[in-house]
mmCIF file as gemmi writes it, N, C-alpha and C atoms, coordinates in Angstrom:
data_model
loop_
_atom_site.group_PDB
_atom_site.id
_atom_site.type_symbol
_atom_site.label_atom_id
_atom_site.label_alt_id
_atom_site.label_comp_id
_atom_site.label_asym_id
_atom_site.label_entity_id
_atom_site.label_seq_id
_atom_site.pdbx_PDB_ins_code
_atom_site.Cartn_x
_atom_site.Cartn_y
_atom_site.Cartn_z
_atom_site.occupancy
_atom_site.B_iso_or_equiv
_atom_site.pdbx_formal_charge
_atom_site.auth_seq_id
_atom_site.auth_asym_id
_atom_site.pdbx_PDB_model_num
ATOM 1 N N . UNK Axp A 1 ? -32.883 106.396 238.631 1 0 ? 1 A 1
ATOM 2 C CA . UNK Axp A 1 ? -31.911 105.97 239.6 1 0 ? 1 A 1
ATOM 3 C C . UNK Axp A 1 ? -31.638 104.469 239.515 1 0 ? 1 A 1
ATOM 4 N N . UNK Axp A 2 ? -32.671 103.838 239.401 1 0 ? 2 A 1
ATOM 5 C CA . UNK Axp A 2 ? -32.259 102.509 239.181 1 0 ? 2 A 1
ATOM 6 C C . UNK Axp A 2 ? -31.535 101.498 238.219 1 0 ? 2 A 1
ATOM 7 N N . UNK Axp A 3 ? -32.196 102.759 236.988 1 0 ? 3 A 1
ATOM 8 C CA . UNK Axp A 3 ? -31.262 101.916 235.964 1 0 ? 3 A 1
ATOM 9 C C . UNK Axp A 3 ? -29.938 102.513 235.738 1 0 ? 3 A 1
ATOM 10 N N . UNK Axp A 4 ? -29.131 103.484 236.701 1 0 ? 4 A 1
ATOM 11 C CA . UNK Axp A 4 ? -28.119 104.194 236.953 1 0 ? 4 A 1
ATOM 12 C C . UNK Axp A 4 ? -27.169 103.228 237.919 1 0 ? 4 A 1
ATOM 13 N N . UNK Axp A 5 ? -27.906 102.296 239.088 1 0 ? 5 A 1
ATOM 14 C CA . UNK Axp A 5 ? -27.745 101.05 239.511 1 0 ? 5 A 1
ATOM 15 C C . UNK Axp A 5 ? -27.21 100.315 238.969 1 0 ? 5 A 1
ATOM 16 N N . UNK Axp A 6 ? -27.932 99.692 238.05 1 0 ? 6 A 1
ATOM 17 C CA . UNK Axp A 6 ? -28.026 98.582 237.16 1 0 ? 6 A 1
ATOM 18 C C . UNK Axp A 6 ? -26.598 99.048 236.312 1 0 ? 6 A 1
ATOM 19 N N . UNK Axp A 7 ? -26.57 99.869 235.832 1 0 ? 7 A 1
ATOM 20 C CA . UNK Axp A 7 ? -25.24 99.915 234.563 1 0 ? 7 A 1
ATOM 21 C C . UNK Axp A 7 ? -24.232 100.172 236.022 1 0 ? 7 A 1
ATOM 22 N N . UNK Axp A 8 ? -24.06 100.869 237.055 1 0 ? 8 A 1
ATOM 23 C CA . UNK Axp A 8 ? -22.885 100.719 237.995 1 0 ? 8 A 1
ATOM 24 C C . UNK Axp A 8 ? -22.525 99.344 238.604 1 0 ? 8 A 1
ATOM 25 N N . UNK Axp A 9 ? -23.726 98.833 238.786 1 0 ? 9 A 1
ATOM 26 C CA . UNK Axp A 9 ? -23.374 97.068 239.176 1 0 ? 9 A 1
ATOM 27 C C . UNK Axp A 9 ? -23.223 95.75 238.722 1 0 ? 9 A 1
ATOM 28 N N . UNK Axp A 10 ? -23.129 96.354 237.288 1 0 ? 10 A 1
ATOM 29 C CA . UNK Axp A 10 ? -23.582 94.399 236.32 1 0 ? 10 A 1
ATOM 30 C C . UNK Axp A 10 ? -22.763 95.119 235.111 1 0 ? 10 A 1
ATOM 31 N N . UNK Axp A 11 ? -22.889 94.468 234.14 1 0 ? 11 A 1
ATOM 32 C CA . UNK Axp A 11 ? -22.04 94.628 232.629 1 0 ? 11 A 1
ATOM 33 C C . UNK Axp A 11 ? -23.013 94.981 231.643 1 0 ? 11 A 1
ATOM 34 N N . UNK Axp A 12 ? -23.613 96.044 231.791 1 0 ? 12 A 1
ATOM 35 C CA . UNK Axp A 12 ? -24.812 96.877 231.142 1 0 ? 12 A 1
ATOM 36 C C . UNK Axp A 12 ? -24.658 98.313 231.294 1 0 ? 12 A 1
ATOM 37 N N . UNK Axp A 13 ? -24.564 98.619 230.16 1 0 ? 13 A 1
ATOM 38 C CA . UNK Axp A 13 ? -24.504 100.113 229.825 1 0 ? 13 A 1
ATOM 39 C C . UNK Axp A 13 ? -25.887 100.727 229.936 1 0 ? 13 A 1
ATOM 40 N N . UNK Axp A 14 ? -26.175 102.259 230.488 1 0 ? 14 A 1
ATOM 41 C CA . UNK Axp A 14 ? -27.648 102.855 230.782 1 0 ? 14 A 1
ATOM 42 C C . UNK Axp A 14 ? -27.824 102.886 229.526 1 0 ? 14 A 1
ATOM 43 N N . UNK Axp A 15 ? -27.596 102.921 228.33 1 0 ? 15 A 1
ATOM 44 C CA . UNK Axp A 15 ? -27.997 103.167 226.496 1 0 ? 15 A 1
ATOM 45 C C . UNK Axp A 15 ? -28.635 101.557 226.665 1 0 ? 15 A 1
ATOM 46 N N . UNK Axp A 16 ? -28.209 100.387 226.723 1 0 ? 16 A 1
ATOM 47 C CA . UNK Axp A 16 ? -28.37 99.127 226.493 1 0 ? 16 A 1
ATOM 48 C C . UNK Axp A 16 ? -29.655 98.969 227.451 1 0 ? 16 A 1
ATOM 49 N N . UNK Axp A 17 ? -30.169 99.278 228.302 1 0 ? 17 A 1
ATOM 50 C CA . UNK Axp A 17 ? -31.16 99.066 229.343 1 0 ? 17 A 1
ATOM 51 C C . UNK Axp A 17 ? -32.482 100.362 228.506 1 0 ? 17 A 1
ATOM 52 N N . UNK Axp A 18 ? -32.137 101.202 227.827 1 0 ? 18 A 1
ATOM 53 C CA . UNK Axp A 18 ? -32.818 102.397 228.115 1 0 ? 18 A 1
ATOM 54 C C . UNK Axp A 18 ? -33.866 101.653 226.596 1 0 ? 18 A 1
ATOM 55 N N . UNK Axp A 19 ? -32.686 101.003 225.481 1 0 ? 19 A 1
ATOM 56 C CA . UNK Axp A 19 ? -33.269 100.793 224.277 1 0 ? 19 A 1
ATOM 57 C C . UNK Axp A 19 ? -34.387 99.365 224.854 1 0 ? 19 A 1
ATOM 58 N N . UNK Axp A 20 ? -34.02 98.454 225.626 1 0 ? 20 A 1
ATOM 59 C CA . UNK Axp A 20 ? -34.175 96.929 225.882 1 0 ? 20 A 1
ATOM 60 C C . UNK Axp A 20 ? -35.807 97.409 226.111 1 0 ? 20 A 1
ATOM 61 N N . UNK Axp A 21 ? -36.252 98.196 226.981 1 0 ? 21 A 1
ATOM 62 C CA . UNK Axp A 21 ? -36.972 98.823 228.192 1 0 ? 21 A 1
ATOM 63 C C . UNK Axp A 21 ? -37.983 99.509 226.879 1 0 ? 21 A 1
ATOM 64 N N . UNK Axp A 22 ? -37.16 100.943 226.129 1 0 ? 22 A 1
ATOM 65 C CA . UNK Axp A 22 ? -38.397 100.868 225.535 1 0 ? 22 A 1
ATOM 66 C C . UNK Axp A 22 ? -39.124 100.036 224.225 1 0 ? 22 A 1
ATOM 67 N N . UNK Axp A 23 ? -38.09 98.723 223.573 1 0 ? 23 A 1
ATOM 68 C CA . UNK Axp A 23 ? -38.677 97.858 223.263 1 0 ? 23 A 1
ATOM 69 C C . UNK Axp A 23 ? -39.682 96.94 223.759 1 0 ? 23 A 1
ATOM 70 N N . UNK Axp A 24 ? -39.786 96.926 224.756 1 0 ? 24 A 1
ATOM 71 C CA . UNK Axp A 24 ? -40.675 95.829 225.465 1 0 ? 24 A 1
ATOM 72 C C . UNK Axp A 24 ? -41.288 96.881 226.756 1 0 ? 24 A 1
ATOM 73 N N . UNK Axp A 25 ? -41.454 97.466 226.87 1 0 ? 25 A 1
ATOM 74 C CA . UNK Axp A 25 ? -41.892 98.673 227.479 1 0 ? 25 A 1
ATOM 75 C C . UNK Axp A 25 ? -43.604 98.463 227.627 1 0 ? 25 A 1
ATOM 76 N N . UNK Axp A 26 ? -44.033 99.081 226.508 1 0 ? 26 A 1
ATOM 77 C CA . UNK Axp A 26 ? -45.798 98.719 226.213 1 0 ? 26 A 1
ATOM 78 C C . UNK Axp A 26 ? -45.932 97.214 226.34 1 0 ? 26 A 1
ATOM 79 N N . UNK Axp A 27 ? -45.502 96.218 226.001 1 0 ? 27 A 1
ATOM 80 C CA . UNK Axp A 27 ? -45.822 94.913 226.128 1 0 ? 27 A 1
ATOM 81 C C . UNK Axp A 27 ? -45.607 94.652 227.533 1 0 ? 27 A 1
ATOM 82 N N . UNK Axp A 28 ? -44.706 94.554 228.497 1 0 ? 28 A 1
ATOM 83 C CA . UNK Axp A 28 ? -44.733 94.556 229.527 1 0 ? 28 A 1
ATOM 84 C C . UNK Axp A 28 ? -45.678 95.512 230.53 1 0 ? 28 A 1
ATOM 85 N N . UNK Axp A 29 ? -45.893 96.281 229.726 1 0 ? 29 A 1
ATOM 86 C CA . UNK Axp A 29 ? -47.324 96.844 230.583 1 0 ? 29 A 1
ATOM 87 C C . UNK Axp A 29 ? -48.551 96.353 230.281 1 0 ? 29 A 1
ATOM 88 N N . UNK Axp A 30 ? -48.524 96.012 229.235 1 0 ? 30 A 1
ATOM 89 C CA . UNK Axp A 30 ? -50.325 95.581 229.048 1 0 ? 30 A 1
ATOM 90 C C . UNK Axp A 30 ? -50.27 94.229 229.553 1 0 ? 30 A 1
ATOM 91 N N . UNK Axp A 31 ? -49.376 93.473 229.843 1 0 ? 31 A 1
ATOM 92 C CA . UNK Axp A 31 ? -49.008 92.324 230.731 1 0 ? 31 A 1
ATOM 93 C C . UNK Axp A 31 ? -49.054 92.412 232.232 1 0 ? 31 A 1
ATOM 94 N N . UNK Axp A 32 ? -49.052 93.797 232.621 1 0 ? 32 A 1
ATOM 95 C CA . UNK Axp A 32 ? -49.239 94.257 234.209 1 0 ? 32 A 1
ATOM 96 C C . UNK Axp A 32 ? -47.622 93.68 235.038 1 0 ? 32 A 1
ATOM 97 N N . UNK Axp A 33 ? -46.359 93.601 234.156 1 0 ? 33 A 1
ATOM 98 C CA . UNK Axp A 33 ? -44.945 93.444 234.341 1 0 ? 33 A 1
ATOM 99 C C . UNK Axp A 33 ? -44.501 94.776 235.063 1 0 ? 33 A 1
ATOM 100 N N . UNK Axp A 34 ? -43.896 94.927 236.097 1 0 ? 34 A 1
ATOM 101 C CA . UNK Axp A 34 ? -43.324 96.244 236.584 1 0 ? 34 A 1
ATOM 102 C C . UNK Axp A 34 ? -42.098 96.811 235.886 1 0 ? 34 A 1
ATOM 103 N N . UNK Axp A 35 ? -42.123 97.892 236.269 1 0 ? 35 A 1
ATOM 104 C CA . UNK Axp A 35 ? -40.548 98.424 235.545 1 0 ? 35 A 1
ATOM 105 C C . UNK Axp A 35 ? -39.581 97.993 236.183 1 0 ? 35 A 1
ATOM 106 N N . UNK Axp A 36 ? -39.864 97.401 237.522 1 0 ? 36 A 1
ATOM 107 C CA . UNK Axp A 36 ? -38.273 96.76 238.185 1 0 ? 36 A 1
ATOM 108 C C . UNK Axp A 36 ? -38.071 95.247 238.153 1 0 ? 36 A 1
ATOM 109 N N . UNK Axp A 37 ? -38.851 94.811 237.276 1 0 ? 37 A 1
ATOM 110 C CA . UNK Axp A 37 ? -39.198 93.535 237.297 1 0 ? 37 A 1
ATOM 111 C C . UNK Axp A 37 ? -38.601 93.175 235.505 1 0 ? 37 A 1
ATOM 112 N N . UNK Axp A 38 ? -38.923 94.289 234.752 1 0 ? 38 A 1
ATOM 113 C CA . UNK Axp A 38 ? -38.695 94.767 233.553 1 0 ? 38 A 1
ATOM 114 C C . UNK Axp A 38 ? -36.906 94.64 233.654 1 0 ? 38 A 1
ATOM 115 N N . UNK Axp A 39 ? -36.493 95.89 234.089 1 0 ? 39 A 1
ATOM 116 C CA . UNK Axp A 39 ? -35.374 96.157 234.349 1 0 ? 39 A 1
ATOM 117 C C . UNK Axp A 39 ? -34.553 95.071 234.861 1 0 ? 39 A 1
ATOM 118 N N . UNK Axp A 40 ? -34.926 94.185 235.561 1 0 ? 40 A 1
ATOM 119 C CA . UNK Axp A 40 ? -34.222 93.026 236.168 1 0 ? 40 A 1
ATOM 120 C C . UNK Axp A 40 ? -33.784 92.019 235.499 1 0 ? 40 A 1
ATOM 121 N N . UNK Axp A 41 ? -34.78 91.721 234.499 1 0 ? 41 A 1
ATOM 122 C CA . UNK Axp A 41 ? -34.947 90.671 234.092 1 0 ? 41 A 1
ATOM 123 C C . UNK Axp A 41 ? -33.505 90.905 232.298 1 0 ? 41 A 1
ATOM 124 N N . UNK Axp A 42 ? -33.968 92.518 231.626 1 0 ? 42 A 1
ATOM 125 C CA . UNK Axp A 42 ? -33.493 92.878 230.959 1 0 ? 42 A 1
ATOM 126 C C . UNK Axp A 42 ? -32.325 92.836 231.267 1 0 ? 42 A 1
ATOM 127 N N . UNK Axp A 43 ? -31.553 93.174 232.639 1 0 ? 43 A 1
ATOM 128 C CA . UNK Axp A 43 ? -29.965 93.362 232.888 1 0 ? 43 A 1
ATOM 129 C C . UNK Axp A 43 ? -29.479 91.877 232.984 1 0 ? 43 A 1
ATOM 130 N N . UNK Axp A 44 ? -30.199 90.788 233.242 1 0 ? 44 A 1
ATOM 131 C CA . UNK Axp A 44 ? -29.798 89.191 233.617 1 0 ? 44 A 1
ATOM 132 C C . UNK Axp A 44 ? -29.602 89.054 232.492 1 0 ? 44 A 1
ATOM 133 N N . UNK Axp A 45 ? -30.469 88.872 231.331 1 0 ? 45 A 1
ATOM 134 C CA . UNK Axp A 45 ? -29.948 88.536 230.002 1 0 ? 45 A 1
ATOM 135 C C . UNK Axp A 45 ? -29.19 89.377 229.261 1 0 ? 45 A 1
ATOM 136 N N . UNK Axp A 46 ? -29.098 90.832 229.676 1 0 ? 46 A 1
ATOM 137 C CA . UNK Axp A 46 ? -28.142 91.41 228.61 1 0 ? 46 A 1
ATOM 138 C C . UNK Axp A 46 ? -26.654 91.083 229.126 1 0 ? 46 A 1
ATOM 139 N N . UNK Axp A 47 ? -26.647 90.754 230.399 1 0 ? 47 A 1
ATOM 140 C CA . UNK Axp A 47 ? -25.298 90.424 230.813 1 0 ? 47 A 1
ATOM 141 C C . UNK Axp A 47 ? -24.93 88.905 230.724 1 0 ? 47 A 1
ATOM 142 N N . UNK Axp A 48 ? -25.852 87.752 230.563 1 0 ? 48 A 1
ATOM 143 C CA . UNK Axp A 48 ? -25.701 87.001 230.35 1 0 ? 48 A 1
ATOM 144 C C . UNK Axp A 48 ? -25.481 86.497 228.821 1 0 ? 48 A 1
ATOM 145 N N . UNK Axp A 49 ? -26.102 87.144 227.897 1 0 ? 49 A 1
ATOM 146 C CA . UNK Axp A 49 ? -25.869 87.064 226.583 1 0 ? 49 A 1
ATOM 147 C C . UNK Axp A 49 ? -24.914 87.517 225.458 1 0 ? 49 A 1
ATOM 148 N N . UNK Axp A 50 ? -24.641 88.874 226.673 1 0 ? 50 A 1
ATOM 149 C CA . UNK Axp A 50 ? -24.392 90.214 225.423 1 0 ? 50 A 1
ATOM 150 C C . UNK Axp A 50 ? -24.556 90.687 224.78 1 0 ? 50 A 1
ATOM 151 N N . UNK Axp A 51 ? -26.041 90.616 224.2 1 0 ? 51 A 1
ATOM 152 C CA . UNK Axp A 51 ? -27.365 90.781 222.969 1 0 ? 51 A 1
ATOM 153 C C . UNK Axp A 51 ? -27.123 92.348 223.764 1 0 ? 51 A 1
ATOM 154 N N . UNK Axp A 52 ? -27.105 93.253 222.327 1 0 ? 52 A 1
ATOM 155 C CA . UNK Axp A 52 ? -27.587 94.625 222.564 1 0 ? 52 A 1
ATOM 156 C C . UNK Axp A 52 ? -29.002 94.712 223.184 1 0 ? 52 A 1
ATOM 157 N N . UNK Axp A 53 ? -29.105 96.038 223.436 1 0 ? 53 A 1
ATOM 158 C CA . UNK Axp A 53 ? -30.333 96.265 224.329 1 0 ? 53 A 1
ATOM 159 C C . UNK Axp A 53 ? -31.554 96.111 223.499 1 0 ? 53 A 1
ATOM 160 N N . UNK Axp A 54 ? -31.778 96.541 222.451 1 0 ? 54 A 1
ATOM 161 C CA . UNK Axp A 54 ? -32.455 96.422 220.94 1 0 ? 54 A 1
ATOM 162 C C . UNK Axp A 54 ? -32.605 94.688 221.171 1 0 ? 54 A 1
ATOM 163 N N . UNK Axp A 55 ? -31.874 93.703 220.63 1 0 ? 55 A 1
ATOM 164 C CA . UNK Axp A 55 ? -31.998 92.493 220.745 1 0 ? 55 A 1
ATOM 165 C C . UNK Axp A 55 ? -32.787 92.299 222.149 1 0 ? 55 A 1
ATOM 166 N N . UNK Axp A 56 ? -32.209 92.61 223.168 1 0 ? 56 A 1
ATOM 167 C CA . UNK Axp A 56 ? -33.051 92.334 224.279 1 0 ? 56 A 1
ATOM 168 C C . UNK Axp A 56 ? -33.938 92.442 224.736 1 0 ? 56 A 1
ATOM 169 N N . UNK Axp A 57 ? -34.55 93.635 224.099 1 0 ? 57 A 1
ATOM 170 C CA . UNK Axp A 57 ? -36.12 94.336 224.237 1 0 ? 57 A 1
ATOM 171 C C . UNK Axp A 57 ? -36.921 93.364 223.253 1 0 ? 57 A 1
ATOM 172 N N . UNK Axp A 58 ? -36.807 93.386 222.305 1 0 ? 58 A 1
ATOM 173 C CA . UNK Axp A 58 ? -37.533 92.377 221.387 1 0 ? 58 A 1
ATOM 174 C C . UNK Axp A 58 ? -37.45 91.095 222.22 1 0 ? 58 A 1
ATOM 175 N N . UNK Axp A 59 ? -36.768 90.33 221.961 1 0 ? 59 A 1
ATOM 176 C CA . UNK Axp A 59 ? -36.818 89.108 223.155 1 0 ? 59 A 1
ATOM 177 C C . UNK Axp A 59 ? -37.878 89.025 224.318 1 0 ? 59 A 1
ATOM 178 N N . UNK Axp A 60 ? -37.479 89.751 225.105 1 0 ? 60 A 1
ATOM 179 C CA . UNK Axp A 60 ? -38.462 90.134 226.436 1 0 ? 60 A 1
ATOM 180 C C . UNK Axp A 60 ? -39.805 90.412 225.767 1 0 ? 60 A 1
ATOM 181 N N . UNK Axp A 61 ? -39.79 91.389 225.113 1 0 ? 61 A 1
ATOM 182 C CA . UNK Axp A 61 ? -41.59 91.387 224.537 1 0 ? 61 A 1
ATOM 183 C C . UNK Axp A 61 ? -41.983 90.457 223.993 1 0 ? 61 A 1
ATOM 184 N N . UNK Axp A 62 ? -41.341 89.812 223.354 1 0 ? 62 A 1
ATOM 185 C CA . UNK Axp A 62 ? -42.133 88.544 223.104 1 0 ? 62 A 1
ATOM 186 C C . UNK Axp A 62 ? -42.857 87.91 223.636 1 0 ? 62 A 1
C-alpha cells in the first residue's frame, strides 16, 4: 500500500521503487533501516534525480 502511495503522489513509478528497494533491501536491513524509511528516502532521490530505480538502489546501499 505504501509504495502504491508513493508512485500516486511523487514522480515515481511502483517498477522504479520496487527495483531501488530490492537493491538496497538486505543492506538496509542489516543496517536496522526500516522499509518506510527505505521507501522515503528512495522516492526523494528518484524524484529528485531521475536515476532509475536500479541506479537508486545501488546508491542507497552504499
Amino acid at each position: 500500500m505504501k509504495v502504491t502511495e508513493c508512485d500516486n503522489n511523487y514522480a515515481i513509478t511502483t517498477q522504479n521503487l520496487a527495483l531501488s528497494m530490492t537493491k538496497a533491501g538486505a543492506s538496509a536491513n542489516t543496517f536496522g533501516v526500516s522499509m518506510e524509511k527505505l521507501l522515503g528516502d528512495t522516492t526523494a532521490i528518484t524524484t529528485a534525480t531521475r536515476e532509475s530505480g536500479s541506479v537508486v538502489g545501488k546508491n542507497v546501499a552504499a
